[in-house]
Structure formats: structure tokens, C-alpha cells
N, C-alpha and C positions, 0 to 999 in steps of 0.2 A: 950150195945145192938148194934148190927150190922147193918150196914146199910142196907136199901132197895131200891134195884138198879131195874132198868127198862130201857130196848134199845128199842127202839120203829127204827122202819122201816116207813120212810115217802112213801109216792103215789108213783105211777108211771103213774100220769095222760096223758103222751103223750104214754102210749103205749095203742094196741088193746085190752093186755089182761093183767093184772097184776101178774095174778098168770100162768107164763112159767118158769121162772128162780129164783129159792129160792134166795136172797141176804146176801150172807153166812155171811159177816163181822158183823152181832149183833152172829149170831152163833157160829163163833169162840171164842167172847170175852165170850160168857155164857157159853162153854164150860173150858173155861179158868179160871174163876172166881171160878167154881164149885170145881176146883183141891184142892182151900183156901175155902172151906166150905162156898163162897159166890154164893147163890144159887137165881141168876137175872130172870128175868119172860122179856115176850116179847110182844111187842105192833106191830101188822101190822095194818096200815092204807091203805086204797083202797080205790077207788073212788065210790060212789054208784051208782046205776042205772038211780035214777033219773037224777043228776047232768050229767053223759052221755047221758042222752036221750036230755037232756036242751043243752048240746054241739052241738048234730047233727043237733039240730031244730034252732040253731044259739039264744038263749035263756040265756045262760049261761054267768052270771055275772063272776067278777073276783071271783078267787080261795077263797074257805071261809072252815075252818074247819069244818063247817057243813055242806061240799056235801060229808065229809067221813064217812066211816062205821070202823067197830075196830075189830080186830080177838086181842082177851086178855088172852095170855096163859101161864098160874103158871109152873115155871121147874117142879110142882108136871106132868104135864099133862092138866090138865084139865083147861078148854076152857070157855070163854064168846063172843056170836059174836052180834055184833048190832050197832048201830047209835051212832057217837060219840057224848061224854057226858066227856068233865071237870073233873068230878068227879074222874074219873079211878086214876089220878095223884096223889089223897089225900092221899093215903096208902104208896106213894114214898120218901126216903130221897133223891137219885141222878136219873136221868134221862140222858141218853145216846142215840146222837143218830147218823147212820153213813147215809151220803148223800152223792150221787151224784147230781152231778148240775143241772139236771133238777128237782131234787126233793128240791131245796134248798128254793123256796119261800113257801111252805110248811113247812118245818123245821123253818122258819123264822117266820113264822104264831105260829108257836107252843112256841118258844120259847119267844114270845111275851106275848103270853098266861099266861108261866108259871112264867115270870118274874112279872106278872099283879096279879095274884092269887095266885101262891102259891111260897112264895119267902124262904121258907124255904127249898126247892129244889135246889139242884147241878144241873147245867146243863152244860152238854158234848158234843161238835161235833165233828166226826171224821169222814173217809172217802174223797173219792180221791175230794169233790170238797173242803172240808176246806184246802186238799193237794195242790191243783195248785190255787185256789185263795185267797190264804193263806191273802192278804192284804184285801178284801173284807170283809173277815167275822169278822177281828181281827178290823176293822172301822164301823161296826153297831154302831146301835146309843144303848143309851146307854139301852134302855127301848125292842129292840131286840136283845141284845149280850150276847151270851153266857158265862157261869163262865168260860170254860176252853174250849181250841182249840187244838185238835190231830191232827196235821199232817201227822203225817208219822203210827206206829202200836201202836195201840191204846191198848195190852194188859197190859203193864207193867203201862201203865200211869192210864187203868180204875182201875185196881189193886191197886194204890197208892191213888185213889181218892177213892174208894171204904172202903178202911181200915182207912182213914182219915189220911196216910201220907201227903197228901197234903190238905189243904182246902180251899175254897172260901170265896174271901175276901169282901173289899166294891171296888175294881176294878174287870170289868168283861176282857173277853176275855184274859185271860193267860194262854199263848201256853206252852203244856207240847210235848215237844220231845223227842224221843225215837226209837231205831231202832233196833232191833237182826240182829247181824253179821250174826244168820244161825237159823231156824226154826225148828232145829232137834226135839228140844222135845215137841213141841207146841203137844197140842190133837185136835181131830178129830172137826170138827162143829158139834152139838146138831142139831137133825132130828127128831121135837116133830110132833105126830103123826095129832094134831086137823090141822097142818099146811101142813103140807104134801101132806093129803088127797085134798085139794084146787088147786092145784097143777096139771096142765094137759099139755104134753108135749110126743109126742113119736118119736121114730125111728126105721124107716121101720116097723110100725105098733105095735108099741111094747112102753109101758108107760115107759117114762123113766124120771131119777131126774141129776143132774150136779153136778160135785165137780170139785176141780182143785188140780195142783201139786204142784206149785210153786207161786208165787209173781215174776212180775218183768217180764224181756224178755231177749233173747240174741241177740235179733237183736235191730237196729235204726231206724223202720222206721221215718219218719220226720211227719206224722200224728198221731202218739200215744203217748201217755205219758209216757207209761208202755217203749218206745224206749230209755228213759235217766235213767231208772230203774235199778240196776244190780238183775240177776237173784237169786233172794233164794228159793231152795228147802225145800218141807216138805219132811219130811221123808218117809219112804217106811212103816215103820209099823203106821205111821199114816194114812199114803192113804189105807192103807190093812184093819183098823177099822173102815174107813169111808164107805169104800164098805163093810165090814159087816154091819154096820148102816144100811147104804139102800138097800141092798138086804134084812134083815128083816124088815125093814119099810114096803116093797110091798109085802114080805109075808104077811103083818100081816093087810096088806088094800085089800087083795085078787087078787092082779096081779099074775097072773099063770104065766106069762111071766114078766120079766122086762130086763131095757135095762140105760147103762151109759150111761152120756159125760163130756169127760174131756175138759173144758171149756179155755184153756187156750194154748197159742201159741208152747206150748215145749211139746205137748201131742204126737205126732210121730216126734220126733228127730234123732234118730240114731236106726239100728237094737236093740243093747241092752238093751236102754230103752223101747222100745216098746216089745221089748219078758217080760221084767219084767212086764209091766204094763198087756200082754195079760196073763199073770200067773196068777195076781191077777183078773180082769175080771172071769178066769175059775174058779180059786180056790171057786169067791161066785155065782159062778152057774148063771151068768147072760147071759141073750141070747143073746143080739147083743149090740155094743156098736161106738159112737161115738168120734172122735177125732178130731184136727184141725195139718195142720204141711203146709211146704211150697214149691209151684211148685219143684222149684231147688232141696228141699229134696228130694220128688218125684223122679223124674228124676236121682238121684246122688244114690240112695240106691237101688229102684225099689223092687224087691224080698226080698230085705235085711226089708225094712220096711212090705210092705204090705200082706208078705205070715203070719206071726205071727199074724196080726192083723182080717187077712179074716179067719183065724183057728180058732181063739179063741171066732169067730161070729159076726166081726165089717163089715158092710156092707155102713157106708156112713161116708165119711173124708170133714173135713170144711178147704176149699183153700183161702185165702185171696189174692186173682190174680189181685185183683184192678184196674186194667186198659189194656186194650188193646192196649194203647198209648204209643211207647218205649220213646216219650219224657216226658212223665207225670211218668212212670217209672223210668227213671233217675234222675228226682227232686226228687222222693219219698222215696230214699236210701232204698232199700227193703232188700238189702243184706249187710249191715255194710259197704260203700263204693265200694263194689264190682261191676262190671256190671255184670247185668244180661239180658236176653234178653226175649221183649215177648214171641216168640218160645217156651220156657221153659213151659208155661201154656198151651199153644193146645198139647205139649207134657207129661205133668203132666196128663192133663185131657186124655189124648189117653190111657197111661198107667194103671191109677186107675182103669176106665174102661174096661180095657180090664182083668182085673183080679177081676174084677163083686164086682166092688166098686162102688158107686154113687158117686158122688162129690159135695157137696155143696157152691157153689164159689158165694166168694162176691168182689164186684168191687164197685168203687164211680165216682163220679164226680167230678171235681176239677175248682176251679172259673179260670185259670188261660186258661182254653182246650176251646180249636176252633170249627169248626164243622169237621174239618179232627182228631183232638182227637177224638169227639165223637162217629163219624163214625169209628174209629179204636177199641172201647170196645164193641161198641156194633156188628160187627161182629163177636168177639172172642164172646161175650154171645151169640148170635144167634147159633155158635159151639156146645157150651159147653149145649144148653137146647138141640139139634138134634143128639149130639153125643149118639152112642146104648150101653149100660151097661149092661157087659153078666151076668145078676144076680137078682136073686127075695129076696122081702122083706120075711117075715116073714107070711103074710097073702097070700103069693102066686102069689103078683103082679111083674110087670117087675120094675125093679130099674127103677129111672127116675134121670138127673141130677138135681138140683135149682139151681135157681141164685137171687140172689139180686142185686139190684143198688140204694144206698145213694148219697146223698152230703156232701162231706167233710166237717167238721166244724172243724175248727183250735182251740180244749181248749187249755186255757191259759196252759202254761208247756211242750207244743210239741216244737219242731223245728219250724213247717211252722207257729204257732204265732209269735215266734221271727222274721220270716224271711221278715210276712208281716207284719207287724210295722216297720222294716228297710228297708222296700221298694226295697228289695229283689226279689219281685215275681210281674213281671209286671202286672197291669188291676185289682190288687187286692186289697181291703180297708175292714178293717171291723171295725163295730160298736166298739164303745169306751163305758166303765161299761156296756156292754151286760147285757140284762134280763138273766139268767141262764138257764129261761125255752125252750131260744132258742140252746141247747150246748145239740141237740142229732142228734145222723145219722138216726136213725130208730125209725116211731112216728106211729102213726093213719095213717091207710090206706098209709101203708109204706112210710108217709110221712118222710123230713128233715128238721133239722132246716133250720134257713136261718139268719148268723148272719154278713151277708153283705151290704157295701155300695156301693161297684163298683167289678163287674169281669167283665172278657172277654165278655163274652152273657150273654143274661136276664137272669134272674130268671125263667121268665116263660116257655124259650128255653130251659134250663137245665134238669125244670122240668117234660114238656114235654118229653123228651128222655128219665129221668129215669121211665117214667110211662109207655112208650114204652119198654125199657128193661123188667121190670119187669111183663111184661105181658105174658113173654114165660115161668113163672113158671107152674110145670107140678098142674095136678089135685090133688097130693098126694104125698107123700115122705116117 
């Protein structure tokens, strides 16, 4: 008899909205498993209403698996949605599930859970926060740890757990690592339709769903993780069945119009990948689509990138310009050791612009910036929300640029963690065993975490200025 696997997707209780961005990695492995005739079912957890409303009203006790609700869906399709209930787990021999760090005391709660009631279950973590705090998870105690720990790609190892090459012993947390040299033959993420539909997200007025290309980055910056990653590509006929996916996904949910984004840092790199990817874009009849790439790219290709990309109906590009500070630039290695200059980003933004592109630019804060940093980004955002974009969306509006403003948080595995623990980075300290739930840039009411003991200026001065920044976002986008 085969086993019965279930990935379960934890909260995202520090964002506004939980359903904006599908969280592809239970997807990929279900579609992966599906190839060996292991056909895995999906668990999303969400936060319910009431538990939010007990948050705003300042009511809300710690995290309890009863302020969630369950979307419970069989690879057959079909759906159960309602109030979490224990029970779902009894029908499961292994249970999978991938976290990020904010969602980890959650995952923690769960696996508490299953280690309490039902011990005849396999339990799996993977995802990028068992990736960078790999010693964390692998030192639970023993009644929350997990059977097995994925680090790094979790398909070959849920594969091996799944078919009982590996199995679970009377020791928990044994790390299975595994890594593909190259992604070429991996298949598409599984896009079930009960899940989808939940799902609300548009650009330039047009419903749109995210996929990506690759794993990994080709740049360093010093605040990402993904900066010590090497770049692996999926393939071209996998990204070509993925955009078949969702362009019948919104056929078949009634969008008359639908729209991409390719969610990830190599999405406009050079002329020739971007004419490939605007190929595929046309090939599935999608209307408008978005991408992310980098000032300097901008500036260095110009027509080379963005004529393919404005043809093929892509009206708004996501710039990570980060700072208007060339000193807070120069720490942040944004170009693999290269210098670059602010310049570069009033000039990115002039150019995208002027070829009736919107620009969606995100910048942070950084514990180490003065009030002359400060004042140097948020001039450039001041720019970049007053700069004219010769171009309408979709519903007939004028383009309008966004901006965001975060505060950097150092996860464990970037550069500027190492740098500040060696006392690298002057006026900077941070908390030692951080709560996980503090390890995001973008929360409630565009809040940040805050996993600091000492920067340069308060907390409250920081925050102040990014609530000031993020005030010049326009009415719509």
C-alpha cells in the first residue's frame, strides 16, 4: 500500500492578505511526486477572521492552531474548507511541510500536535527557513521536532521518504540533503483550481497569478539569502506549461483578461531572455505581464530590454533600488562587487517611464543610515512616486509609479548577519535566538519586523520615515 502524503502550507499571519502570492514549493513537490504515481493532497492554513479582528482590538492571545481555518484539497480536485479540526491528519501516513520563518512557530505548533496524536506520521520540513536556520530546527526539543529536515530541494528527498527508501526512526530531526546540479527536467507547479480562485492579485487592472524561472540569483546582494545561492534554471518547456496552466486556470475561473509575474530577480536580464519569455507571454494569450530586473540593467540594455517586453503587453517592471544613500549602496553590494551609482535609479526610473512602463520600486531602511541616509531615499522615492509614465493600464487609467519602504532584517544566511555578529557594521546589534516571527520586511499595515537591539536611530525615527515614504503610493496600480 502506498503511502499518504499531505504538504500542508502554514499562515501568513503577519501579512494583510494571505491569499496574494500562491506558495509554489508544496506545488512543485506535488507535481513532482505525481510523475511516480504518488498522488499528495494539500492543506492551506489561514488565519480566520475572528483571530484578525482579536489582533486589531489588541485581544489576541499567542498563536493557537485554533485561530486557523483549512482549504483541504484531494489532487482529485475537490475541496473542504472550514475550522481547523486534528482530525484531517488521521487519513495521512507522511505529512510535509515547507516554511518560511515567519511562519515557523506555526509549523512548530503543528508538528507538536502531530508528534502528540498521531505518531504514526512521518514528519518533514523543508523550505528556506529549515535552509538558513538549519541549527534551530535540527535542536527542538524532542516532543516539537521533526522526523526529517530538508534543507536545501526537497524533491528527491520527499521522493525517498514518500516510497519508504528512507524511514523514520526512534531519533527525530535527520537532515536529508540533496541538491540538482540543474532543474531541466523538474515539471511545472500543480494550479488546483479550489485554490486559485482565493487568490486576488492584479496588474494594471488585470487578475493576475506568479511563477518564477529560476532558483537562486546572479547577483550578491549582502541582504538576501538567495545573494550566496548559484543560479538554477528551469527550463523553457517547463515555464511554457506553467503559463499554459494559468492561462487555463483564468479561462476556466472566468477572467476575460489575465495577466503574469515572473516573481523572481532574472525575470528581465538580457534582450534574449526577455524576447523568449515575451514569446511565451503571447504564445498563451496573456494581456499584460509583470517582471522584476535591475536599475543598471535598465540603463545598460534600454530598448534592448524593454521594447519586447512593452509589445508583448508588460506595462509595470519591479526595481529593487533600495536606497537612495550611495553610502548604504556601497555596503549593500548590489552589483557582485561592482560600483554602482545612485544616478543609475533616477535614471532606470526616467527611462522605464518614458517608454510607458510603470515602475514598482522597493527601497528599505537600514539600522546602520543617519538622518542624511534617510533624507537621500526618500528624496529619490519622492522622484520616483512624481515621475509621469507615458502609458495607461488596462482599464484606461494613467500608469502611476509604487514604491515601497521596509526595514531591513538581517535572516540568518545573508552577508550583513555575518557582518553584524563580527561587528562589522557600526551602531548595529541584534537579538540572539530571534522569535522567527520577527524575520519579515513586509507585515500588516506595511509594517517590519524589528529584530534589533541597537542601530543608529530609534526604532521609532526609522519607522516614522518609512510610514512617511510609503505614504506617496498612488490610489491604484
Amino acid at each position: 500500500m502506498k503511502n499518504r502524503v499531505l504538504f500542508v502550507k502554514p499562515p501568513d499571519r503577519f501579512l494583510e492578505n494571505e491569499f496574494v502570492y500562491q506558495q509554489l514549493g508544496p506545488h512543485y513537490l506535488q507535481s513532482f511526486l505525481a510523475q511516480y504515481g504518488i498522488y499528495a493532497d494539500l492543506l492551506v492554513l489561514y488565519e480566520s477572521d475572528a483571530a484578525r479582528k482579536n489582533k486589531k482590538v489588541g485581544t489576541f492571545a499567542s498563536p493557537s492552531l485554533d485561530d486557523l481555518n483549512t482549504l483541504h484539497i484531494k489532487y482529485d480536485g475537490s475541496c473542504i474548507e472550514g475550522a481547523f479540526d486534528k482530525v484531517v491528519f488521521e487519513q495521512y501516513d507522511i505529512v510535509g511541510l515547507s516554511v518560511m520563518s515567519p511562519q515557523a512557530a506555526d509549523a512548530y505548533l503543528l508538528s507538536s500536535l502531530l508528534n502528540k496524536f498521531y505518531s504514526h506520521i512521518t514528519t518533514v520540513i523543508g523550505g528556506s527557513h529549515p535552509r538558513y536556520y538549519l541549527s534551530a530546527v535540527a535542536s527542538l526539543a524532542e516532543a516539537m521536532a521533526f522526523d526529517f529536515i530538508v534543507p536545501n530541494d526537497g524533491w528527491w528527498p520527499m521522493y525517498q521518504v514518500s516510497v519508504g527508501e528512507v524511514k523514520k526512526g526512534s531519533k527525530k530531526s535527520q537532515i536529508l540533503n540533496h541538491s540538482f546540479r540543474k532543474l531541466a527536467d523538474l515539471p511545472a507547479p500543480t494550479r488546483p483550481k479550489a485554490l486559485m480562485e482565493k487568490y486576488s492579485f492584479n496588474i494594471a487592472g488585470v487578475n493576475a497569478y506568479h511563477t518564477i524561472t529560476a532558483l537562486g540569483c546572479p547577483f550578491s546582494c549582502h541582504f538576501c539569502e538567495s545573494g550566496r545561492e548559484k543560479l538554477r534554471k528551469f527550463s523553457i518547456d517547463m515555464i511554457d506549461h506553467d503559463l499554459f496552466v494559468i492561462a487555463a486556470t483564468q479561462t476556466e475561473l472566468g477572467h476575460k483578461e489575465k495577466a503574469v509575474m515572473f516573481f523572481d530577480d532574472v525575470g528581465l536580464m538580457n534582450p534574449k531572455q526577455v524576447e523568449q519569455l515575451a514569446l511565451l507571454v503571447a504564445k498563451h494569450k496573456f494581456t499584460t505581464w509583470r517582471a522584476f530586473s535591475h536599475a543598471y540593467l535598465i540603463v545598460k540594455y534600454q530598448d534592448g530590454i524593454l521594447d519586447p517586453f512593452k509589445e508583448s503587453g508588460g506595462k509595470r517592471i519591479g526595481l529593487g533600488i533600495e536606497t537612495g544613500s550611495q553610502n548604504s549602496l556601497n555596503l549593500i553590494n548590489k552589483q557582485n562587487g561592482k560600483q554602482q551609482n545612485v544616478n543609475e535609479h533616477y535614471e532606470a526610473i526616467r527611462i522605464a517611464n518614458e517608454h510607458g512602463i510603470a515602475v514598482d520600486a522597493f527601497t528599505m531602511i537600514y539600522p546602520w543610515e543617519d538622518e542624511d541616509d534617510l533624507k537621500a531615499t526618500t528624496e529619490l522615492i519622492k522622484f520616483v512616486a512624481a515621475n509621469e509614465v507615458k502609458g495607461v493600464d488596462e482599464l484606461g487609467r494613467t500608469l502611476k509609479n509604487h514604491v515601497d519602504s521596509t526595514i531591513m532584517t538581517p535572516f540568518q544566511g545573508t552577508a550583513f548577519f555575518d557582518m553584524i555578529n563580527l561587528g562589522e557594521l557600526p551602531f548595529v546589534k541584534i537579538k540572539k535566538n530571534m522569535d522567527p516571527g520577527l524575520l519579515y520586511y513586509k507585515g500588516n499595515n506595511g509594517s517590519s519586523g524589528w529584530p534589533y537591539t541597537e542601530t543608529r536611530l530609534s526604532k521609532e525615527r526609522y519607522e516614522e520615515e518609512q510610514n512617511y515614504r510609503n505614504s506617496f503610493r498612488p490610489q491604484y496600480r
